[in-house]
mmCIF file of the N, C-alpha and C atoms, coordinates in Angstrom:
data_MODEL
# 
_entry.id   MODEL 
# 
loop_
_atom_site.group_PDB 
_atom_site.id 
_atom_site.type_symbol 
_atom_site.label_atom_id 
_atom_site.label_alt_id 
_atom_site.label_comp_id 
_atom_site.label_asym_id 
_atom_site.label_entity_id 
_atom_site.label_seq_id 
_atom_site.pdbx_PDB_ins_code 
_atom_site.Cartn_x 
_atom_site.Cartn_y 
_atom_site.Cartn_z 
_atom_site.occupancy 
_atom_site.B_iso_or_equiv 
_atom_site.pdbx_formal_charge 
_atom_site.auth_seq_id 
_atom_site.auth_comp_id 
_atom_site.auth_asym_id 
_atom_site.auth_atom_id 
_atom_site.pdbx_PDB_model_num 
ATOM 1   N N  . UNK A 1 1  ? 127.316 -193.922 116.891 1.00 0.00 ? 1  UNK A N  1 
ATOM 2   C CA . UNK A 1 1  ? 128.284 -193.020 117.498 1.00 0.00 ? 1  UNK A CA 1 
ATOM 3   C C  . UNK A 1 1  ? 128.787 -192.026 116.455 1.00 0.00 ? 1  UNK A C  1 
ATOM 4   N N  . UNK A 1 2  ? 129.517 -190.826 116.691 1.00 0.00 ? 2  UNK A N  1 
ATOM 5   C CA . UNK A 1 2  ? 129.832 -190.158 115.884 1.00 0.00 ? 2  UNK A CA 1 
ATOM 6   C C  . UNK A 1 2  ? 131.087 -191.077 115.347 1.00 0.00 ? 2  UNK A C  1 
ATOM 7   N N  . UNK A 1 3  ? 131.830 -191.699 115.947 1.00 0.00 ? 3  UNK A N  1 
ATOM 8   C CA . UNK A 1 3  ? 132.793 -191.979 115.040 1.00 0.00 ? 3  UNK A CA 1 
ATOM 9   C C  . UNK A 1 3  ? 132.483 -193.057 114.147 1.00 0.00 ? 3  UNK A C  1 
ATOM 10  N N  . UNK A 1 4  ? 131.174 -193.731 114.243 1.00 0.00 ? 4  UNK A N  1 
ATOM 11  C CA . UNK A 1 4  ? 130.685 -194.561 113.124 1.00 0.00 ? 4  UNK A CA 1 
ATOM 12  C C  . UNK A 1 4  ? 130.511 -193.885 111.830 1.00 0.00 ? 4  UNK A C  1 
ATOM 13  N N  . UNK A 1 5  ? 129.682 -192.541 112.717 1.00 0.00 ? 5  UNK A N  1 
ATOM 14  C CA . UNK A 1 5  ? 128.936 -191.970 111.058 1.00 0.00 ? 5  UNK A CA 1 
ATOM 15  C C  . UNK A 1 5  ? 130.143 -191.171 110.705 1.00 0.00 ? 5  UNK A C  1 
ATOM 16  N N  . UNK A 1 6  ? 131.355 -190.921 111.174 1.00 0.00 ? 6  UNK A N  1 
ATOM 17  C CA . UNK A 1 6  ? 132.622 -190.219 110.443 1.00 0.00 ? 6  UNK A CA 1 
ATOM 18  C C  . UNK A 1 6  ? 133.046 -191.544 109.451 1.00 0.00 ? 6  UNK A C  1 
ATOM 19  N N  . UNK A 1 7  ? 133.429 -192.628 110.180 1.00 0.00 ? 7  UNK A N  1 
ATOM 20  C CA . UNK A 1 7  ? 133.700 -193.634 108.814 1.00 0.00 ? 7  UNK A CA 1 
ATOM 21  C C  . UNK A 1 7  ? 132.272 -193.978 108.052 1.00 0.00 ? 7  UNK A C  1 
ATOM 22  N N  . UNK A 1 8  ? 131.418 -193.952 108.462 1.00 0.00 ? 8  UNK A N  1 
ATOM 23  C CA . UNK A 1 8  ? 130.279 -194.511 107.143 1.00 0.00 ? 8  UNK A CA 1 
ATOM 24  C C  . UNK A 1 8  ? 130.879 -192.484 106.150 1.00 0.00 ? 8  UNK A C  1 
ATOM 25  N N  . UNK A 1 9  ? 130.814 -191.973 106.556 1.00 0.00 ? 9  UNK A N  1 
ATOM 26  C CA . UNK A 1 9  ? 131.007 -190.775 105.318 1.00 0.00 ? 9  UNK A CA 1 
ATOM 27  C C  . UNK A 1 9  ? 131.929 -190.692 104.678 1.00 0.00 ? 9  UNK A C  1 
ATOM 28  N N  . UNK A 1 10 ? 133.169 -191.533 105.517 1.00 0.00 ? 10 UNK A N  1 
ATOM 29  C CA . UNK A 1 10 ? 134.380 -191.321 104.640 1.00 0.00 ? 10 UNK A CA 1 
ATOM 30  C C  . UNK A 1 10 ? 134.406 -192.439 103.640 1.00 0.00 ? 10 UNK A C  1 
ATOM 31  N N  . UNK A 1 11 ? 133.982 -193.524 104.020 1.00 0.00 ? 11 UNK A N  1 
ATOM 32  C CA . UNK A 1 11 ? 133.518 -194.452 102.934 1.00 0.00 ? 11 UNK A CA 1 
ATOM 33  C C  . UNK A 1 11 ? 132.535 -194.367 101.756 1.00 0.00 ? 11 UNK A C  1 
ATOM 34  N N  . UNK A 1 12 ? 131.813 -193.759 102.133 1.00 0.00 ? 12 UNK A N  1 
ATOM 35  C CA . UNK A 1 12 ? 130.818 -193.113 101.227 1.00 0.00 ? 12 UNK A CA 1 
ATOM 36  C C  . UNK A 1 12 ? 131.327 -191.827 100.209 1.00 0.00 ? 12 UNK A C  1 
ATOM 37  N N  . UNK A 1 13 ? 132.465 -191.507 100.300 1.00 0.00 ? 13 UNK A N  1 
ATOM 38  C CA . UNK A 1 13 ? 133.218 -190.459 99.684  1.00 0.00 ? 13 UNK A CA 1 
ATOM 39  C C  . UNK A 1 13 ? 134.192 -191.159 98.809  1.00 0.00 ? 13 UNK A C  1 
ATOM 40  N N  . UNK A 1 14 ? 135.013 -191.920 99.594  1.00 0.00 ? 14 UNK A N  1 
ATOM 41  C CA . UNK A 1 14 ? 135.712 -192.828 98.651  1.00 0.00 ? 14 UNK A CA 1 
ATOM 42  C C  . UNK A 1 14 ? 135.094 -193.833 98.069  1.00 0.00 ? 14 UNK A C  1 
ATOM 43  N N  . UNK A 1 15 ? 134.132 -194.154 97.933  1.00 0.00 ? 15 UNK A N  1 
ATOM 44  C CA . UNK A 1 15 ? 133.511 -194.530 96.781  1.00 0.00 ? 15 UNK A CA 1 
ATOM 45  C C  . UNK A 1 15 ? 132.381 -194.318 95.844  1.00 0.00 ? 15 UNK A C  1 
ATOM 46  N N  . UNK A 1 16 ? 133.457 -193.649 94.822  1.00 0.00 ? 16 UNK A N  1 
ATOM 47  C CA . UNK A 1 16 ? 132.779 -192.748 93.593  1.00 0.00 ? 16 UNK A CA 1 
ATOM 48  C C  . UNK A 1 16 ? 132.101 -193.230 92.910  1.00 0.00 ? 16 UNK A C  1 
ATOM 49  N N  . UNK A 1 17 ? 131.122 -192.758 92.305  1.00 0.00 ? 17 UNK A N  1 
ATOM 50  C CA . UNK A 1 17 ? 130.146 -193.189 90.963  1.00 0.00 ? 17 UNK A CA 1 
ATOM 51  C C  . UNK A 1 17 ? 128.950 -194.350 91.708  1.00 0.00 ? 17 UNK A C  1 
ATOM 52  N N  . UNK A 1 18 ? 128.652 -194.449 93.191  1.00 0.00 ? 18 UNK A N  1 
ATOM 53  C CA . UNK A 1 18 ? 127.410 -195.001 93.464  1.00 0.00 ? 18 UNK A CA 1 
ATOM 54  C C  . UNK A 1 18 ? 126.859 -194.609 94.557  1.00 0.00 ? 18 UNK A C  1 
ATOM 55  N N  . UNK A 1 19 ? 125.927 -194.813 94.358  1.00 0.00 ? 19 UNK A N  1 
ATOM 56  C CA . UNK A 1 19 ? 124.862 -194.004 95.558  1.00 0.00 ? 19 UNK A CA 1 
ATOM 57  C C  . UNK A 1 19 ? 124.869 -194.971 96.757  1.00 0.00 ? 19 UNK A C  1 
ATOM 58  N N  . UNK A 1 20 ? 125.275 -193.890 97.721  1.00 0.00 ? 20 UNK A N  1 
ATOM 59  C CA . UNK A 1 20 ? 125.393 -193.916 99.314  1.00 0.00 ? 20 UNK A CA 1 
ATOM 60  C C  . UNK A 1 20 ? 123.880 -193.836 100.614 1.00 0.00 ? 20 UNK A C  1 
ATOM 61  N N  . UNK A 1 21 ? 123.582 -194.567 100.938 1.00 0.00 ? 21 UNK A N  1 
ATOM 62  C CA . UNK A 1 21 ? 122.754 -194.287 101.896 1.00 0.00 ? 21 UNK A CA 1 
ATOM 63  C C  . UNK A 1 21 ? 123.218 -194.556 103.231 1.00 0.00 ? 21 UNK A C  1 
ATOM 64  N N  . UNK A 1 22 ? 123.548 -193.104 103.760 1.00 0.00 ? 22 UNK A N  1 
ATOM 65  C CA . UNK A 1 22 ? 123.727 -193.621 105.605 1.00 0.00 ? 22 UNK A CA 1 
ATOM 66  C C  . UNK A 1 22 ? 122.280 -193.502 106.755 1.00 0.00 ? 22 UNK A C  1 
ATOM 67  N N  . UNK A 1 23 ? 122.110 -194.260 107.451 1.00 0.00 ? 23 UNK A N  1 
ATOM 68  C CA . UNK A 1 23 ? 120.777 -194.278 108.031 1.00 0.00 ? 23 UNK A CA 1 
ATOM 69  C C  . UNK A 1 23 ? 121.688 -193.289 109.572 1.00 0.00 ? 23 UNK A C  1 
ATOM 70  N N  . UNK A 1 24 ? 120.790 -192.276 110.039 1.00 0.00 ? 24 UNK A N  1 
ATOM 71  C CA . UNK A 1 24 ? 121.270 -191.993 111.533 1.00 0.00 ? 24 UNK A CA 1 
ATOM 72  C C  . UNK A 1 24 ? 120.297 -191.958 112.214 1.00 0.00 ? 24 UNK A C  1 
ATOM 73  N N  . UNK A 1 25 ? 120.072 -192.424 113.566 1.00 0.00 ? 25 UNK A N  1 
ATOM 74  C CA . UNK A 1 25 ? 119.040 -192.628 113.945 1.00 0.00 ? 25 UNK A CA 1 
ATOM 75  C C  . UNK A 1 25 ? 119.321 -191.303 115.036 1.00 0.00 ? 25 UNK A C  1 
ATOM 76  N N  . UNK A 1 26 ? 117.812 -190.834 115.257 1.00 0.00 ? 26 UNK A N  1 
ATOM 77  C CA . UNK A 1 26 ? 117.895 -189.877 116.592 1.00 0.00 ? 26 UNK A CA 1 
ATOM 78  C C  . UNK A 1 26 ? 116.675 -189.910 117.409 1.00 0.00 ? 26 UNK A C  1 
ATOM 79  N N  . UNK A 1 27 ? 117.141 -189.386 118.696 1.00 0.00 ? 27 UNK A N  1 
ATOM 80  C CA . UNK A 1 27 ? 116.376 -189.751 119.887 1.00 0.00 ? 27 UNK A CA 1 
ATOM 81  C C  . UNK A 1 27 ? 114.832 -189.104 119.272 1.00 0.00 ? 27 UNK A C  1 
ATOM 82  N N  . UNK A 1 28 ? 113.503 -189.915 119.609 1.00 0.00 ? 28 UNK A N  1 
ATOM 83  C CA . UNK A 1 28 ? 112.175 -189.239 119.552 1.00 0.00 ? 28 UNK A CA 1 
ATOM 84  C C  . UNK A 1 28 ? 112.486 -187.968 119.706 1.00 0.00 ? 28 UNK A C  1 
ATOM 85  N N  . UNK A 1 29 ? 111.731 -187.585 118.761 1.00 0.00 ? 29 UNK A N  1 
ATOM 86  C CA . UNK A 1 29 ? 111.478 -186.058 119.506 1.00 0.00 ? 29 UNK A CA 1 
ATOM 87  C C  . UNK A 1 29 ? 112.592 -184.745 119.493 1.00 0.00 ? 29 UNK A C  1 
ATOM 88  N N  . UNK A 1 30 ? 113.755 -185.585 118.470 1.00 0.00 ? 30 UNK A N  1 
ATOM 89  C CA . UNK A 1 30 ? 115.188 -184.477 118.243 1.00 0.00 ? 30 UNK A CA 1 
ATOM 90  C C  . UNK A 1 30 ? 115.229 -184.441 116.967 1.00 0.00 ? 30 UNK A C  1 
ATOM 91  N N  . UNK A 1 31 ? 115.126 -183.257 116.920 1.00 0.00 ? 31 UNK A N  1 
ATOM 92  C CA . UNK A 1 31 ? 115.858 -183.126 115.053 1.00 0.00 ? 31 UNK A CA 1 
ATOM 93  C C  . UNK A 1 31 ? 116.921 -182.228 115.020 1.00 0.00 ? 31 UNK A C  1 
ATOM 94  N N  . UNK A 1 32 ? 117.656 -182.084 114.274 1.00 0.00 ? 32 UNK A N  1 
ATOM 95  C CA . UNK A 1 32 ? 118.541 -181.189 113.650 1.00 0.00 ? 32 UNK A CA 1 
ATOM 96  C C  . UNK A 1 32 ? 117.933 -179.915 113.094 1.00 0.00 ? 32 UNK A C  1 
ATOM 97  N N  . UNK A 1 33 ? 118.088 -178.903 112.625 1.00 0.00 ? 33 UNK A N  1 
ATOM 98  C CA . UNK A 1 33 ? 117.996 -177.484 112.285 1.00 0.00 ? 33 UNK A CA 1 
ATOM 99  C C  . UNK A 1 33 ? 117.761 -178.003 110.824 1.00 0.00 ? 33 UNK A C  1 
ATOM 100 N N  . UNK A 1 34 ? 118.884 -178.730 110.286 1.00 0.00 ? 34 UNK A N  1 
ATOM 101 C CA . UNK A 1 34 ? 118.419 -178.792 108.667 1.00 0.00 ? 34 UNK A CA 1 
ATOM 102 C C  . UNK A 1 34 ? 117.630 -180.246 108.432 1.00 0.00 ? 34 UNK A C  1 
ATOM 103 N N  . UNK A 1 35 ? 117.419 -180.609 109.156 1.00 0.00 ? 35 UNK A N  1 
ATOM 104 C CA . UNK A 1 35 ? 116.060 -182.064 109.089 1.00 0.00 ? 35 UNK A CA 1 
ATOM 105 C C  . UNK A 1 35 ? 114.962 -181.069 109.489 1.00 0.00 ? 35 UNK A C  1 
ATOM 106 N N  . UNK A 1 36 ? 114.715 -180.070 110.436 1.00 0.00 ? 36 UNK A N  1 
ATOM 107 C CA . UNK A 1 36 ? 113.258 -179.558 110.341 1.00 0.00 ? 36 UNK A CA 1 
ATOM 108 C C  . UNK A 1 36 ? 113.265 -178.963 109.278 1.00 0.00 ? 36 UNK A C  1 
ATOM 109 N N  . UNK A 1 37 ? 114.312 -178.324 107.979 1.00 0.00 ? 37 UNK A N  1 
ATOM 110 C CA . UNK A 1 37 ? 113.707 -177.314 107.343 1.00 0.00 ? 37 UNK A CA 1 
ATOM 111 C C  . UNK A 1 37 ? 113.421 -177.837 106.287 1.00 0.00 ? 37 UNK A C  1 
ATOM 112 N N  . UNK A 1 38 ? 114.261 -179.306 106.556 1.00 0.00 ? 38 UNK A N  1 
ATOM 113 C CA . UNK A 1 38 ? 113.757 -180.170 105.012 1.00 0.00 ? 38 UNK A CA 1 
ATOM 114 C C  . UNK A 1 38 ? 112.067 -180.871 105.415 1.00 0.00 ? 38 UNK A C  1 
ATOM 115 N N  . UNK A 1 39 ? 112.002 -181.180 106.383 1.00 0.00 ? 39 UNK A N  1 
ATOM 116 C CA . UNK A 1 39 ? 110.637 -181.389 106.498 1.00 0.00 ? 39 UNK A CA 1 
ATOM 117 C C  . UNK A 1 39 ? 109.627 -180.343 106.450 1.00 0.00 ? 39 UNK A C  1 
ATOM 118 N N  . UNK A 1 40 ? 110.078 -179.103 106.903 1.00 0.00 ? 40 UNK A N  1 
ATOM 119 C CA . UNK A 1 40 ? 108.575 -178.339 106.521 1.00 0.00 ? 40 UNK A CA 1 
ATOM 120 C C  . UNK A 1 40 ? 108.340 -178.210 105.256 1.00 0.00 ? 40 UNK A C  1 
ATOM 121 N N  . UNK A 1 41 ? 109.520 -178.481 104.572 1.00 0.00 ? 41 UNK A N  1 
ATOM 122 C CA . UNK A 1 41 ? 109.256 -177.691 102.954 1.00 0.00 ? 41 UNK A CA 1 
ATOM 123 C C  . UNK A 1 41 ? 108.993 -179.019 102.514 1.00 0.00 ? 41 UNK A C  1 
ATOM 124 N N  . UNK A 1 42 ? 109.037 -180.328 102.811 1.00 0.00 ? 42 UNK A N  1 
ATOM 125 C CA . UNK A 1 42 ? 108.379 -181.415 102.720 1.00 0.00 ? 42 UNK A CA 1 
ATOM 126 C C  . UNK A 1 42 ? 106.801 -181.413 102.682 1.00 0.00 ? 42 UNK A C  1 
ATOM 127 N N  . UNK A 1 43 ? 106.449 -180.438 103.772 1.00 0.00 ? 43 UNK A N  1 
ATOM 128 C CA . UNK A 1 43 ? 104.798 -180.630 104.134 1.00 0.00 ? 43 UNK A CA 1 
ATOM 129 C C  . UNK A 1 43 ? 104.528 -179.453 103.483 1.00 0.00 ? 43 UNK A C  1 
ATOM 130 N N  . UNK A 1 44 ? 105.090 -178.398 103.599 1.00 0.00 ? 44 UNK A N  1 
ATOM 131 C CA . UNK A 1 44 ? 104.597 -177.443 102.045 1.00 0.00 ? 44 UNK A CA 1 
ATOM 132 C C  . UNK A 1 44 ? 104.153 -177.995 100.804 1.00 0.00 ? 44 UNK A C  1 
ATOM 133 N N  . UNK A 1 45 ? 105.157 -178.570 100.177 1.00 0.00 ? 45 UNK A N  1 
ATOM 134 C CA . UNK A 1 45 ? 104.798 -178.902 99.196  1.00 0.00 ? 45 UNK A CA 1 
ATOM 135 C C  . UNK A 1 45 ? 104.051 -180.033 99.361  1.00 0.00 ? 45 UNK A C  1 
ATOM 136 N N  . UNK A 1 46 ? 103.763 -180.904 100.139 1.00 0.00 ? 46 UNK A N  1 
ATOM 137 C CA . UNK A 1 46 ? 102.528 -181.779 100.179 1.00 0.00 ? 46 UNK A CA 1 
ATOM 138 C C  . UNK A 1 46 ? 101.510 -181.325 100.071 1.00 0.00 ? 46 UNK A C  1 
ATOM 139 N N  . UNK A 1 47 ? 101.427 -179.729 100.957 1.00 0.00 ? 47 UNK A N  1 
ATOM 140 C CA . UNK A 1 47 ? 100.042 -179.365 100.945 1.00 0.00 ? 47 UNK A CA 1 
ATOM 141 C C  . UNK A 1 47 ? 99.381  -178.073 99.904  1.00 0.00 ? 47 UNK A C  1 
ATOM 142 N N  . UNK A 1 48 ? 100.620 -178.063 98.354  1.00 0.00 ? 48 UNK A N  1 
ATOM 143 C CA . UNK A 1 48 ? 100.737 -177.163 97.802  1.00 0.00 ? 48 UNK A CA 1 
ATOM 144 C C  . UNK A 1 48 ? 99.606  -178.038 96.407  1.00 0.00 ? 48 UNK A C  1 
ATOM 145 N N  . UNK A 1 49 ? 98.345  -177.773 96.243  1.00 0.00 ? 49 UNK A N  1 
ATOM 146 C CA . UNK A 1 49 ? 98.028  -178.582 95.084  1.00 0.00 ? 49 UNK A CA 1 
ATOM 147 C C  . UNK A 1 49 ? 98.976  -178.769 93.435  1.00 0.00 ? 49 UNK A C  1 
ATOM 148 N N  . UNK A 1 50 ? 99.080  -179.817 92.711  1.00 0.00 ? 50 UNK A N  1 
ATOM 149 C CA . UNK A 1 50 ? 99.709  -179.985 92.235  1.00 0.00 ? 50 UNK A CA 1 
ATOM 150 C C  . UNK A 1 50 ? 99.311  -179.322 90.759  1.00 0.00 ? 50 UNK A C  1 
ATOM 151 N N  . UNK A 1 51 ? 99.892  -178.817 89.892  1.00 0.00 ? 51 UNK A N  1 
ATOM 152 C CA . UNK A 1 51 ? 98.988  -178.037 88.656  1.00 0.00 ? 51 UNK A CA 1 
ATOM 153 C C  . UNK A 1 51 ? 98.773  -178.949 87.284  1.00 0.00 ? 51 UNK A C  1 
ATOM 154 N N  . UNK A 1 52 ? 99.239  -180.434 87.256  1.00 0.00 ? 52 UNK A N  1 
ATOM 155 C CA . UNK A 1 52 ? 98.116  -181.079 86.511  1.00 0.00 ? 52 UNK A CA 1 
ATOM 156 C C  . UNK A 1 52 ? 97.107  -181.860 87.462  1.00 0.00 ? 52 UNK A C  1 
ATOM 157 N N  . UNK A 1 53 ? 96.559  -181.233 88.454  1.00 0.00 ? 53 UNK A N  1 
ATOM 158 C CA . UNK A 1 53 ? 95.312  -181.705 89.600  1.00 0.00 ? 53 UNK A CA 1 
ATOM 159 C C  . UNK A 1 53 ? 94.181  -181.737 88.847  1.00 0.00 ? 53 UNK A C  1 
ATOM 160 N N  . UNK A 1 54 ? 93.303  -181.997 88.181  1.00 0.00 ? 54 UNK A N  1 
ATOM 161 C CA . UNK A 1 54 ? 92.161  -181.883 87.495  1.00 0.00 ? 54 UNK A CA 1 
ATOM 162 C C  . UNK A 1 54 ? 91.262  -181.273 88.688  1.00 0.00 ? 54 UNK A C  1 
ATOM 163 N N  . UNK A 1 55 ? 91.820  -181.514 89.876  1.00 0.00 ? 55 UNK A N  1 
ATOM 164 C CA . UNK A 1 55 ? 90.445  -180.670 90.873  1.00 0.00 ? 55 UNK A CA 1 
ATOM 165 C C  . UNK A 1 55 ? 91.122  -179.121 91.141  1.00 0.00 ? 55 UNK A C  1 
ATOM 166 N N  . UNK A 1 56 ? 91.975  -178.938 90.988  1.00 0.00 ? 56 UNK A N  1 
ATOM 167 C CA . UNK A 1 56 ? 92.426  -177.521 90.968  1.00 0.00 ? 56 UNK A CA 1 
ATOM 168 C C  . UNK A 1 56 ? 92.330  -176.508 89.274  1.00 0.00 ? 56 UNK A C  1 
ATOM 169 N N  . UNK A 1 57 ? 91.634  -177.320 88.203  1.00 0.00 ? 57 UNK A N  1 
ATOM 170 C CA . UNK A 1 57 ? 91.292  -176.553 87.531  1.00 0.00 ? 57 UNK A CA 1 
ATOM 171 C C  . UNK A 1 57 ? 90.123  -175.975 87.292  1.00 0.00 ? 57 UNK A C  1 
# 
């Protein structure tokens, strides 16, 4: 629910100096605007050869 993931963030704020992971789950087939743009630039650079590639020299 949203008011879960409002307290998982506010908890995750008040506590400083360790790393936070909140999981959100969404319906098949829905993404957010900034989950697609992190995924394309995800598959960009997957499909960007890497430059110590020994087959790209």
């Amino acid at each position: 629910t949203r008011r879960a993931l409002v307290d998982g963030l506010d908890r995750a704020h008040a506590t400083r100096g360790r790393f936070q992971l909140i999981e959100v789950m969404l319906p098949r087939g829905q993404t957010s605007d900034t989950l697609s743009r992190f995924v394309a630039g995800f598959k960009a650079a997957r499909e960007k050869p890497a430059l110590s590639d020994p087959a790209t020299m």
